[in-house]
N, CA, C and O atoms as a MOPAC input file, in Angstrom:
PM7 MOZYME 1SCF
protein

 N    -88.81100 1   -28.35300 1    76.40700 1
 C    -88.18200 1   -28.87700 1    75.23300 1
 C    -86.69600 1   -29.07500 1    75.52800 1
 O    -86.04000 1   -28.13400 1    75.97300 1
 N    -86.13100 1   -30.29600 1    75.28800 1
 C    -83.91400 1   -30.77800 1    75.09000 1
 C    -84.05100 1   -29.97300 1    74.40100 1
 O    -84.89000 1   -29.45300 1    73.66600 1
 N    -82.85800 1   -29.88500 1    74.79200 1
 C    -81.71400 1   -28.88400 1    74.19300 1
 C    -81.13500 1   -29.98200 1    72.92900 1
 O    -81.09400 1   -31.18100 1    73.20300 1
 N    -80.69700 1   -29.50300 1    71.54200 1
 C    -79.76600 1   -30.27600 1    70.74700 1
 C    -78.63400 1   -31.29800 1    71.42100 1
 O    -78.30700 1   -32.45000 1    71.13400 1
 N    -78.18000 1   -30.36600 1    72.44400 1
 C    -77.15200 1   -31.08400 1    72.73300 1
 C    -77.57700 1   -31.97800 1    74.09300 1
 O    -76.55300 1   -32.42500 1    74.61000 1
 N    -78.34100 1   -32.22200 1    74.55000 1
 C    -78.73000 1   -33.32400 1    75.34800 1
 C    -79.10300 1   -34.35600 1    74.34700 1
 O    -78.38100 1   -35.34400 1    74.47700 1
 N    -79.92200 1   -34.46800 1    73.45600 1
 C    -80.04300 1   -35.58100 1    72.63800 1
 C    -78.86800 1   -36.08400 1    72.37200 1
 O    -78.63200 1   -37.26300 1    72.63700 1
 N    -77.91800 1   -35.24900 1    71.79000 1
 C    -76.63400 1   -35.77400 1    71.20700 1
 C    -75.87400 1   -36.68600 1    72.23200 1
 O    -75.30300 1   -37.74900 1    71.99000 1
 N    -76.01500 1   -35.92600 1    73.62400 1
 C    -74.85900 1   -36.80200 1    74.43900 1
 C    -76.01900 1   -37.53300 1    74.92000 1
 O    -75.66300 1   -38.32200 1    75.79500 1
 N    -77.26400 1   -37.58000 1    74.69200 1
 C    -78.28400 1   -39.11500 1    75.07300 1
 C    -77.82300 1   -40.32700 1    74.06800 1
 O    -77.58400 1   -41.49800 1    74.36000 1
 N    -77.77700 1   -39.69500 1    72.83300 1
 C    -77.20400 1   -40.74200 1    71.63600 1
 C    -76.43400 1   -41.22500 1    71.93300 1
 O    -76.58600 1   -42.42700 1    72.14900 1
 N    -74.82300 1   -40.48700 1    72.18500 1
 C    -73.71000 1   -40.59900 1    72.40600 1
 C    -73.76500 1   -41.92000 1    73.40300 1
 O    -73.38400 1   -43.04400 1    73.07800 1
 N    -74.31900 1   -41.54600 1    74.68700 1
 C    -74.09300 1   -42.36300 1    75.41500 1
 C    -75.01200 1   -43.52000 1    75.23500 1
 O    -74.64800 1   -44.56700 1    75.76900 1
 N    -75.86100 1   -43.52200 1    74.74100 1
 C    -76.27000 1   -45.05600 1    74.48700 1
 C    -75.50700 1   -45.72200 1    73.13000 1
 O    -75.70900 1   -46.89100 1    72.80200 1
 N    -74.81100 1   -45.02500 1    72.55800 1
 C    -73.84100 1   -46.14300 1    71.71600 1
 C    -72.85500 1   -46.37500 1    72.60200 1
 O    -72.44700 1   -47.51800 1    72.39800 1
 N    -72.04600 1   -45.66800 1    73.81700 1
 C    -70.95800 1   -46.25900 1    74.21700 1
 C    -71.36800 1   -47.06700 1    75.55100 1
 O    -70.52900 1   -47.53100 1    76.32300 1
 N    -72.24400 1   -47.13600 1    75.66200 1
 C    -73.32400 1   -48.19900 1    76.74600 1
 C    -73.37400 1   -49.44500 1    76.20400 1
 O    -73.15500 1   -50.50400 1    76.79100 1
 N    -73.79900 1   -49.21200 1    74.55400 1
 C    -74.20300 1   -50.74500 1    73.64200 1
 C    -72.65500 1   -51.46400 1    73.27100 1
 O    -72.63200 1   -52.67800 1    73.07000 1
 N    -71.43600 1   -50.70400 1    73.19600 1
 C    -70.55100 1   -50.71100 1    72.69900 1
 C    -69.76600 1   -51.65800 1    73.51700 1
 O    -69.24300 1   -52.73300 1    73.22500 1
 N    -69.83100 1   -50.81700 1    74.88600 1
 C    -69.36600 1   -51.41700 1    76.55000 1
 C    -70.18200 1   -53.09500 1    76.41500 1
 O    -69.69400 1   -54.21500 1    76.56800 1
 N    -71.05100 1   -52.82900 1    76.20200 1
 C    -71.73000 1   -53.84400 1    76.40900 1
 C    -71.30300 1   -55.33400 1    75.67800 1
 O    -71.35600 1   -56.50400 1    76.05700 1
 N    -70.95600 1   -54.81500 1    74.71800 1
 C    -70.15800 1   -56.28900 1    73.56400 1
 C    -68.71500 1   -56.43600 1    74.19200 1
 O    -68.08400 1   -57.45400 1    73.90700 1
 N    -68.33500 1   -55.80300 1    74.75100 1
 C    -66.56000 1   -55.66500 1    75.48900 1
 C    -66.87300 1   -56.56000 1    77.09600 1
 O    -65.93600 1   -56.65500 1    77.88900 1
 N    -68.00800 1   -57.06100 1    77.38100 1
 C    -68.07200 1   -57.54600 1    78.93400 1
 C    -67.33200 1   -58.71500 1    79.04900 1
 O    -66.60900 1   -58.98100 1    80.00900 1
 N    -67.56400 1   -59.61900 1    77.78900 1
 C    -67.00700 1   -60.67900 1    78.18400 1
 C    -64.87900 1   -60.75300 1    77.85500 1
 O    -63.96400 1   -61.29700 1    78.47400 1
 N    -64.93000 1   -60.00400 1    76.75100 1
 C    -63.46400 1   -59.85500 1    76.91800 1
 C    -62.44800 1   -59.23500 1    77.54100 1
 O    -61.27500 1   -59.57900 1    77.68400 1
 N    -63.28200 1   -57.87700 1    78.04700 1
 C    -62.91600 1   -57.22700 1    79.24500 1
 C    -62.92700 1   -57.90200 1    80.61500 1
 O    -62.32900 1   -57.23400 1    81.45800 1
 N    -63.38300 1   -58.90900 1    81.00900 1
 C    -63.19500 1   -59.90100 1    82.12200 1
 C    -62.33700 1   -60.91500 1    82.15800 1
 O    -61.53200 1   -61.29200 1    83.00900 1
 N    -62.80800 1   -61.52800 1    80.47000 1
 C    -61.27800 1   -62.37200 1    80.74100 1
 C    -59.93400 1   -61.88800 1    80.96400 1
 O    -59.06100 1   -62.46200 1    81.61400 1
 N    -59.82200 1   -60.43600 1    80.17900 1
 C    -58.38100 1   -59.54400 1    80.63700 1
 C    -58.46800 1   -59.62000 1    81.52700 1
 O    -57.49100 1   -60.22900 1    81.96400 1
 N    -59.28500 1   -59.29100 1    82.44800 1
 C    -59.30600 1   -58.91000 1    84.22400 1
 C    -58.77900 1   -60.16500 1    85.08100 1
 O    -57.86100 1   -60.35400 1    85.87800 1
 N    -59.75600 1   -60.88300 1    84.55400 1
 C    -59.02200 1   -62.66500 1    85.11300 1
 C    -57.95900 1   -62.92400 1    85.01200 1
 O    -57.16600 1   -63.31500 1    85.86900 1
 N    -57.78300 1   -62.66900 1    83.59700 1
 C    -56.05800 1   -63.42800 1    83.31200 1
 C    -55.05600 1   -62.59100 1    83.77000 1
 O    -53.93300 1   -63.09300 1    83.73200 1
 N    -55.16100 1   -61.11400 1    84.32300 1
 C    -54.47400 1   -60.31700 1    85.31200 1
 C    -54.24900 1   -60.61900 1    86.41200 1
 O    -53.23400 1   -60.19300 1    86.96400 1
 N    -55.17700 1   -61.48600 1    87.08800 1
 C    -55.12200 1   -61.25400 1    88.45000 1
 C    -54.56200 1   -62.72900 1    88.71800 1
 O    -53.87000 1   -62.97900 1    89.70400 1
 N    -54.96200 1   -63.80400 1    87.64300 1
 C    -53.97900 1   -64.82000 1    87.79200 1
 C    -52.68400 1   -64.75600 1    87.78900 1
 O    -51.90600 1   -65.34600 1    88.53800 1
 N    -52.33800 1   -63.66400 1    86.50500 1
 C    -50.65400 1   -63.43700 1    86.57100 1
 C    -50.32800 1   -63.11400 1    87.20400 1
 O    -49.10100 1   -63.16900 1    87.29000 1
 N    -51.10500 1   -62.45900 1    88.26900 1
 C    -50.40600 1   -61.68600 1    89.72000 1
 C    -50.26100 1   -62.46600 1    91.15400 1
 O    -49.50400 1   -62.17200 1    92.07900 1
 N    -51.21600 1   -63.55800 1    91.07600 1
 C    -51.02800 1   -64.32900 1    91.95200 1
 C    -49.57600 1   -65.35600 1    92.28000 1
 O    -49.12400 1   -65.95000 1    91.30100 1
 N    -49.13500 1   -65.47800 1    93.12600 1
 C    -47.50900 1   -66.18900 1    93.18600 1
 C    -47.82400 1   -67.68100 1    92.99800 1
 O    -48.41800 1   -67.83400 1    94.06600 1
 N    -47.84600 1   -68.40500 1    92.65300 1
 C    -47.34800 1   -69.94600 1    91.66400 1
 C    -47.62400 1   -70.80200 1    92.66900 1
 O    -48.20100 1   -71.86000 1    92.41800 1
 N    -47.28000 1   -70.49300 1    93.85400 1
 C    -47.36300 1   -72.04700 1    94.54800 1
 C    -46.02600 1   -72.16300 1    95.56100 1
 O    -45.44500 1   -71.17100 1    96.00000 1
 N    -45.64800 1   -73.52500 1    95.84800 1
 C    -44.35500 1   -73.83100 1    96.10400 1
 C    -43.78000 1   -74.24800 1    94.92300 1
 O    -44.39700 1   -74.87400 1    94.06200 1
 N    -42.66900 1   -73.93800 1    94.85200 1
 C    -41.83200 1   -74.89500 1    93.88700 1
 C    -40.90200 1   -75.84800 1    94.34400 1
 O    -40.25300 1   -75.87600 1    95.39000 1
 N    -40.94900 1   -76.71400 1    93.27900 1
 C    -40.59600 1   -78.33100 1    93.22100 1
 C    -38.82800 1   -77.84900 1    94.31300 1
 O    -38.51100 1   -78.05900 1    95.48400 1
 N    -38.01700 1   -77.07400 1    92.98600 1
 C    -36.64000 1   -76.86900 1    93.92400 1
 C    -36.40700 1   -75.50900 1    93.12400 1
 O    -37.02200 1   -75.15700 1    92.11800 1
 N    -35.41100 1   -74.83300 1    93.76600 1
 C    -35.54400 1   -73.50600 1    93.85800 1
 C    -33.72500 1   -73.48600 1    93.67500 1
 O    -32.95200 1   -74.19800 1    94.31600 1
 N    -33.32500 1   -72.40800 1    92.56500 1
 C    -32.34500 1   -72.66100 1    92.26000 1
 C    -31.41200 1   -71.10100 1    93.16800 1
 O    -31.80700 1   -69.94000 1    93.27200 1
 N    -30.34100 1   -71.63100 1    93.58900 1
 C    -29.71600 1   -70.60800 1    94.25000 1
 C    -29.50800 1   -69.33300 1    93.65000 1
 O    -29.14800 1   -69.30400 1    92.47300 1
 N    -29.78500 1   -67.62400 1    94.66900 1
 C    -29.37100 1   -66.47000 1    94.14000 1
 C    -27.96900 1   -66.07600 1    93.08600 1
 O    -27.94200 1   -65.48700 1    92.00600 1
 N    -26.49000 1   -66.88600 1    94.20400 1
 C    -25.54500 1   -66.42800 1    93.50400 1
 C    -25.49700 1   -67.58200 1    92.19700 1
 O    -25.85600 1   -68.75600 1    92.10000 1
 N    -24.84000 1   -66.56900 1    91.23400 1
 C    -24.84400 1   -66.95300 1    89.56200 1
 C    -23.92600 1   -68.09500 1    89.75200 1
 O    -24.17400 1   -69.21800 1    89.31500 1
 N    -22.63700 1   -67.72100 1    90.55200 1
 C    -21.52800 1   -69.19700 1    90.61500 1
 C    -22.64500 1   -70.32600 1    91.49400 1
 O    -22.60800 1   -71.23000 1    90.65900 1
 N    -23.13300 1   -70.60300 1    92.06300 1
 C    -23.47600 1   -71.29000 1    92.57400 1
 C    -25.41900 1   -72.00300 1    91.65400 1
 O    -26.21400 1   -72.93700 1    91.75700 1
 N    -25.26700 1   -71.10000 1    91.09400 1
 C    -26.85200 1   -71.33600 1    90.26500 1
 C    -25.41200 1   -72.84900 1    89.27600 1
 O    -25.23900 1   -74.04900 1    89.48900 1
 N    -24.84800 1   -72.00100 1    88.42300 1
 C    -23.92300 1   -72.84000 1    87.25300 1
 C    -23.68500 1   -73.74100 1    88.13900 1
 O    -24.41700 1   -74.72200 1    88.01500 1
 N    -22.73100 1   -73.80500 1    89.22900 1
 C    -22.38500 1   -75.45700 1    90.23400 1
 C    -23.23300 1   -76.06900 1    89.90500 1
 O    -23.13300 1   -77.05600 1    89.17600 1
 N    -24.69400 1   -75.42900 1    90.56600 1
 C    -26.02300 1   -76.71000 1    90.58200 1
 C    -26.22000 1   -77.25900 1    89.38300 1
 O    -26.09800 1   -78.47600 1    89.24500 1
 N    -26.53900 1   -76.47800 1    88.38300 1
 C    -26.75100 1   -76.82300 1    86.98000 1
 C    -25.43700 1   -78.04900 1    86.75400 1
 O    -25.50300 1   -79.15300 1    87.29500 1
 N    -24.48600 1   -77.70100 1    86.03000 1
 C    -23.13100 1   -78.50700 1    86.06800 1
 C    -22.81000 1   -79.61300 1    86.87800 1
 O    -22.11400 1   -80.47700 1    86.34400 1
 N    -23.13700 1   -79.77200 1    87.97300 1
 C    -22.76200 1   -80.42700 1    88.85800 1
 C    -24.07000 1   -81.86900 1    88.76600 1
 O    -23.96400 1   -83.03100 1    89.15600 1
 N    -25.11400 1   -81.22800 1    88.15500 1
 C    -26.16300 1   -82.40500 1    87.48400 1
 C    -25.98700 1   -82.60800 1    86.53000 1
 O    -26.80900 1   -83.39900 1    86.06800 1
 N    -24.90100 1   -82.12700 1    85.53900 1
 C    -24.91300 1   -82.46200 1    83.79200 1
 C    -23.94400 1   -83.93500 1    83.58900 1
 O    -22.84900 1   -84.03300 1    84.14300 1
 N    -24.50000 1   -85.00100 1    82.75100 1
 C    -23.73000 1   -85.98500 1    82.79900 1
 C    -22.19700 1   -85.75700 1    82.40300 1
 O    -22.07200 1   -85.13200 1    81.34900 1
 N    -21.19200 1   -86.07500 1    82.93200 1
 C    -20.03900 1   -86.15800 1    82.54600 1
 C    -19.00400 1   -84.95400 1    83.19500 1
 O    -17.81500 1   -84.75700 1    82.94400 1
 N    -19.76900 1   -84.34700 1    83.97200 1
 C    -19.19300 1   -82.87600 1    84.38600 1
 C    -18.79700 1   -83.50200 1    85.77500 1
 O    -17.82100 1   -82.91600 1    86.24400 1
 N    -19.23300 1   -84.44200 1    86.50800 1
 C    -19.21000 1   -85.37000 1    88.07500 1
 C    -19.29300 1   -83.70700 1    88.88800 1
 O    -20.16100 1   -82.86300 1    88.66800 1
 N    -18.66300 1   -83.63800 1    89.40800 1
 C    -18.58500 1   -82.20400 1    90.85600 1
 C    -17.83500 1   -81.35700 1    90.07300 1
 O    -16.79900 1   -81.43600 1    89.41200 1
 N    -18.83400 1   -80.34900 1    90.39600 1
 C    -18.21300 1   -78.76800 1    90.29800 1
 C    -17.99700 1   -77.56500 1    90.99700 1
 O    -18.74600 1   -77.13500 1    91.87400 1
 N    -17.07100 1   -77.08200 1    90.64200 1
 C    -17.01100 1   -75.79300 1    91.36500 1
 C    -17.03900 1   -74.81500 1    90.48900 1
 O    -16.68000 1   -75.02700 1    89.33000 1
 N    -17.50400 1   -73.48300 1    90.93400 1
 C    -17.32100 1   -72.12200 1    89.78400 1
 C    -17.55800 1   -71.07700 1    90.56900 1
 O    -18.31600 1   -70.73300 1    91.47600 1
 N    -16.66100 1   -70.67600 1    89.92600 1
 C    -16.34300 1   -68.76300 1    90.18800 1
 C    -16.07100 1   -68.00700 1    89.04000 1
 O    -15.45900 1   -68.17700 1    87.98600 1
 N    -17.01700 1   -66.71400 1    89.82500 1
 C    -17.78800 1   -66.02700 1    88.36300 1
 C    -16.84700 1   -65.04400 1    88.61600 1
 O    -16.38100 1   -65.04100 1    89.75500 1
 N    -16.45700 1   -64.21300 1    87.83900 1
 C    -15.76600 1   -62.66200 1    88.53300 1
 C    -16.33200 1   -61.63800 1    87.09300 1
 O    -16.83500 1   -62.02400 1    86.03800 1
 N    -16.03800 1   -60.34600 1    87.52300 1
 C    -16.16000 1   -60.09700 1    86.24500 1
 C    -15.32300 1   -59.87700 1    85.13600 1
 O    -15.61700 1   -59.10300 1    84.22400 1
 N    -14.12100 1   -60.64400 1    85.19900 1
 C    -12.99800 1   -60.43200 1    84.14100 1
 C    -13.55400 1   -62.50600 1    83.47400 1
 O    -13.18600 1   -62.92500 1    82.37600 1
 N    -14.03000 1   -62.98200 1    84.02000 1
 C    -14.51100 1   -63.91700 1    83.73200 1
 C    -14.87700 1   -65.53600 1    84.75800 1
 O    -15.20300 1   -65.49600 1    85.94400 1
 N    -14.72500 1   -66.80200 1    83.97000 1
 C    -15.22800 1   -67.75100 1    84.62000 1
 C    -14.22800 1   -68.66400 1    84.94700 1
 O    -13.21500 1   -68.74100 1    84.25200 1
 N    -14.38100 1   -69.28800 1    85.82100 1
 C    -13.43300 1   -70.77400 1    86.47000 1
 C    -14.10000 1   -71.45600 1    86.87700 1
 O    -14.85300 1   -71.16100 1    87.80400 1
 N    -14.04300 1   -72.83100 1    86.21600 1
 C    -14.83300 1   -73.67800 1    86.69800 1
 C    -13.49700 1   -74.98700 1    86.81100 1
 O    -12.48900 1   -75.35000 1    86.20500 1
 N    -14.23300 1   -75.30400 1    87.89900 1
 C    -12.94800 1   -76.64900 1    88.31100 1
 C    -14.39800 1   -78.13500 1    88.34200 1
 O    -15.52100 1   -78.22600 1    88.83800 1
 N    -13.67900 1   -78.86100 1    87.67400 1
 C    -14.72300 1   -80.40000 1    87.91700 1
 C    -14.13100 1   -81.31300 1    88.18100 1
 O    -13.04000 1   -81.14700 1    88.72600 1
 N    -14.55600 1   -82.50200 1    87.93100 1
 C    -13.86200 1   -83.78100 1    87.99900 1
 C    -14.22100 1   -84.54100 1    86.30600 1
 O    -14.02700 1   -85.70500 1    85.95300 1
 N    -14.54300 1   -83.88800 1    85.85900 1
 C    -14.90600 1   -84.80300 1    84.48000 1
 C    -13.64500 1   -83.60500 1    83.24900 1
 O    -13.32400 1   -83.73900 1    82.06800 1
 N    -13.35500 1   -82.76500 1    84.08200 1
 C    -12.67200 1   -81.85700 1    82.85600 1
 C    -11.79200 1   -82.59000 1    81.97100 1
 O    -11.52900 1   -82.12300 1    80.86200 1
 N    -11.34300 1   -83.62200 1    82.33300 1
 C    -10.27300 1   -84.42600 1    81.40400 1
 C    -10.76800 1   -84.63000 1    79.88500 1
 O    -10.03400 1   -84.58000 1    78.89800 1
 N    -11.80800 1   -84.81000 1    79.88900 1
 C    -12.98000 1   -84.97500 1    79.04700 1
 C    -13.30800 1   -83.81800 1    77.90600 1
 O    -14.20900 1   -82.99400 1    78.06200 1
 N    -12.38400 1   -83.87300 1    76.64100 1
 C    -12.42700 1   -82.85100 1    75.70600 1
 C    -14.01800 1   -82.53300 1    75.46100 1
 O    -14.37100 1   -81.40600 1    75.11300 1
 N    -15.06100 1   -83.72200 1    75.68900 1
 C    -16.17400 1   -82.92200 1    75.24200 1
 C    -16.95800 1   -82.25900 1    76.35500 1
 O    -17.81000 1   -81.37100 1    76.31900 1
 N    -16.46800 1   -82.89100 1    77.27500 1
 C    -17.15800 1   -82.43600 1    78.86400 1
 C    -16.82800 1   -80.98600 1    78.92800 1
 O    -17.74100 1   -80.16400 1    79.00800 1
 N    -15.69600 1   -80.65400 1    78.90100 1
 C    -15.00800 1   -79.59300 1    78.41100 1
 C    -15.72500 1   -78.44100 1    77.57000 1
 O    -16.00900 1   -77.35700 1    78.08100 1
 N    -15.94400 1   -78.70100 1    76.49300 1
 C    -16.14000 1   -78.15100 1    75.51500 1
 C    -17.70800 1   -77.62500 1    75.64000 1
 O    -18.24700 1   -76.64700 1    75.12300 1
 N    -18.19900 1   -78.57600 1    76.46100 1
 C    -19.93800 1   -78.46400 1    76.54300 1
 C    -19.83700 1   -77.18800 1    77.91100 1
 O    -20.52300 1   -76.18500 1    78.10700 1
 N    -18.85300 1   -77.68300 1    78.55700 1
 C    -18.72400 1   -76.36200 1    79.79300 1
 C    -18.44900 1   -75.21700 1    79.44400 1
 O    -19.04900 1   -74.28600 1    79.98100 1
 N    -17.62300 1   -75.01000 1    78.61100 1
 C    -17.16600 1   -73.47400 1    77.83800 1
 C    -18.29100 1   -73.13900 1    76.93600 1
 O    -18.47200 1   -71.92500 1    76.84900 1
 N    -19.35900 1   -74.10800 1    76.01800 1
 C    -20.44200 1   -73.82700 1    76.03800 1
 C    -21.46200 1   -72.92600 1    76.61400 1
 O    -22.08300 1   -71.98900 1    76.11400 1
 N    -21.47900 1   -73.57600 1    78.07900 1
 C    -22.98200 1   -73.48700 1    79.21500 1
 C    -22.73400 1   -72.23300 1    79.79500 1
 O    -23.64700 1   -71.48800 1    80.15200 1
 N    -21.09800 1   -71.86600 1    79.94800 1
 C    -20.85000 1   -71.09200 1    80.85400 1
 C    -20.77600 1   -69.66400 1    79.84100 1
 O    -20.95500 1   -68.58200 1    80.40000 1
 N    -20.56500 1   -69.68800 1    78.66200 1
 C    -20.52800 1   -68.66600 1    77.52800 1
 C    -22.08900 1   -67.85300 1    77.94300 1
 O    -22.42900 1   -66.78300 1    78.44600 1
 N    -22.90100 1   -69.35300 1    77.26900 1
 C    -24.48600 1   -68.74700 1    76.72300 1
 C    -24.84000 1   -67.83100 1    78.07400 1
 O    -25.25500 1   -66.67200 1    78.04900 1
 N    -24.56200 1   -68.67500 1    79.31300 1
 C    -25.03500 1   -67.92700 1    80.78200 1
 C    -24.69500 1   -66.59000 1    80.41500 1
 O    -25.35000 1   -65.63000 1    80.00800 1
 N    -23.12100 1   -66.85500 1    80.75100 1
 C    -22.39700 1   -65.23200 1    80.80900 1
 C    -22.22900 1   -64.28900 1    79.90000 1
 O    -22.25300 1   -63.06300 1    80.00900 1
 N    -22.06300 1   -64.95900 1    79.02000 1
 C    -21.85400 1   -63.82000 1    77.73100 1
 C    -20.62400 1   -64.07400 1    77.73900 1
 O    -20.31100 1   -63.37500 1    76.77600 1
 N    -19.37800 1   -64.67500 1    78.18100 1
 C    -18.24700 1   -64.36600 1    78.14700 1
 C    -17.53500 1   -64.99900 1    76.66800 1
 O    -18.21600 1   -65.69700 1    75.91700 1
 N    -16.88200 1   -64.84800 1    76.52900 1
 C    -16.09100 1   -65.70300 1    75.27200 1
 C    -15.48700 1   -66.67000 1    75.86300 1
 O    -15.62400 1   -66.89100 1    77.06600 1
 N    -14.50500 1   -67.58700 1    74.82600 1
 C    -13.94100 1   -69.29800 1    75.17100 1
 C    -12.54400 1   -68.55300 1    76.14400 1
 O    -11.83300 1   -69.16100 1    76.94400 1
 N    -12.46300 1   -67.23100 1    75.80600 1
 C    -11.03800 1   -66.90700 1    76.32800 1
 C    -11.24500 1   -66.57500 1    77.55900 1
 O    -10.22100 1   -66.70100 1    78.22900 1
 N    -12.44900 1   -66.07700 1    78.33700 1
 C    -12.29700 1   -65.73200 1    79.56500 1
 C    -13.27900 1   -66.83200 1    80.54400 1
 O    -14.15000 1   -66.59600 1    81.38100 1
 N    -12.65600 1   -68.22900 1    79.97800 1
 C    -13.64500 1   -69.00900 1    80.29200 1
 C    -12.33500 1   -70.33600 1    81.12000 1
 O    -11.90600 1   -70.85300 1    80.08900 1
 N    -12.04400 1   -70.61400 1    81.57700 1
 C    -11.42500 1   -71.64600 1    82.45300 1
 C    -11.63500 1   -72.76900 1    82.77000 1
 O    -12.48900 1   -72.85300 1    83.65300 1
 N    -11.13100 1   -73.91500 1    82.35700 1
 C    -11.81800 1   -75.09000 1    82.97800 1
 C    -10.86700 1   -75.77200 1    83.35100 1
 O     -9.86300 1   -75.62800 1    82.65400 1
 N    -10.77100 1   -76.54900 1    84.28400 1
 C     -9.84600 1   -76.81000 1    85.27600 1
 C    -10.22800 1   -78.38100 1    86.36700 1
 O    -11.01200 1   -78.53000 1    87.30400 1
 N     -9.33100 1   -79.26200 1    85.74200 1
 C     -9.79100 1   -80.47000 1    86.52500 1
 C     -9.71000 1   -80.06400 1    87.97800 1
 O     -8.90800 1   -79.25000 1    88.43500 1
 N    -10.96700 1   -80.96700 1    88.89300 1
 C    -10.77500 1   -81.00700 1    90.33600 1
 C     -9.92000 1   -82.27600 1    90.72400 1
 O     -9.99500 1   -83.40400 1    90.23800 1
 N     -9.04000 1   -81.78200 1    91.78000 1
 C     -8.45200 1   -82.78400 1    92.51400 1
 C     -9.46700 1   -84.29200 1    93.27700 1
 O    -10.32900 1   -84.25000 1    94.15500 1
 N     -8.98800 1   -85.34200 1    92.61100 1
 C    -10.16300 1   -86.26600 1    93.06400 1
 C     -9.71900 1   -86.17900 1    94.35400 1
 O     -8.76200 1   -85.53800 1    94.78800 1
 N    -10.70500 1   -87.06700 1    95.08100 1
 C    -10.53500 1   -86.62500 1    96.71300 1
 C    -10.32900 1   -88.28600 1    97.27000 1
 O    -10.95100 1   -89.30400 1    96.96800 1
 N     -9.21900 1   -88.07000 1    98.17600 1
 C     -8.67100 1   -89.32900 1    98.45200 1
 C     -8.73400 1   -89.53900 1    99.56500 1
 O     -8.30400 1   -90.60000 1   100.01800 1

């Protein structure tokens, strides 16, 4: 003759058998969609440089009206030298770009025409 308590954990475990059993298909797609997120992407198209002054150049240096840039980050703040700085809104969109990046305010922010090149 079972014991009480073998029935119980016979019960037991055939509800968490039947239970498991309704969880197969969403428990796999978790599993899937894990192992996709873990997989690395591919190549990418272009790959934007480590240093932060040189990430902003690239960025800036493609934004209409900004023509060539230069920037240096420090941590008392930013300098950016272009060729479009003459340009109150060119300007204004740079003390922008370079804020949201850095966090810095309009005051520790620099913009500074580049010498055209002759």
């Amino acid at each position: 003759m079972e014991s009480p308590e073998a029935d119980w954990n016979g019960e037991q475990m055939a509800k968490i058998a039947s239970y498991l059993s309704k969880l197969k298909l969403p428990l796999l797609i978790l599993v899937v969609g894990l192992v996709l997120m873990l997989l690395p992407s591919g190549a990418r198209e272009e790959t934007l440089p480590e240093d932060p002054g040189e990430r902003m150049q690239e960025i800036l240096s493609n934004t209409r009206g900004v023509g060539r840039a230069m920037v240096l980050i420090s941590e008392n703040g930013v300098v950016v030298a272009c060729t479009g700085a003459e340009d109150p809104k060119v300007k204004l969109d740079i003390i922008r770009a370079i804020g949201s990046y850095t966090g810095f305010g309009s005051d520790r922010i620099t913009v500074l025409k580049l010498a055209d090149e002759t």
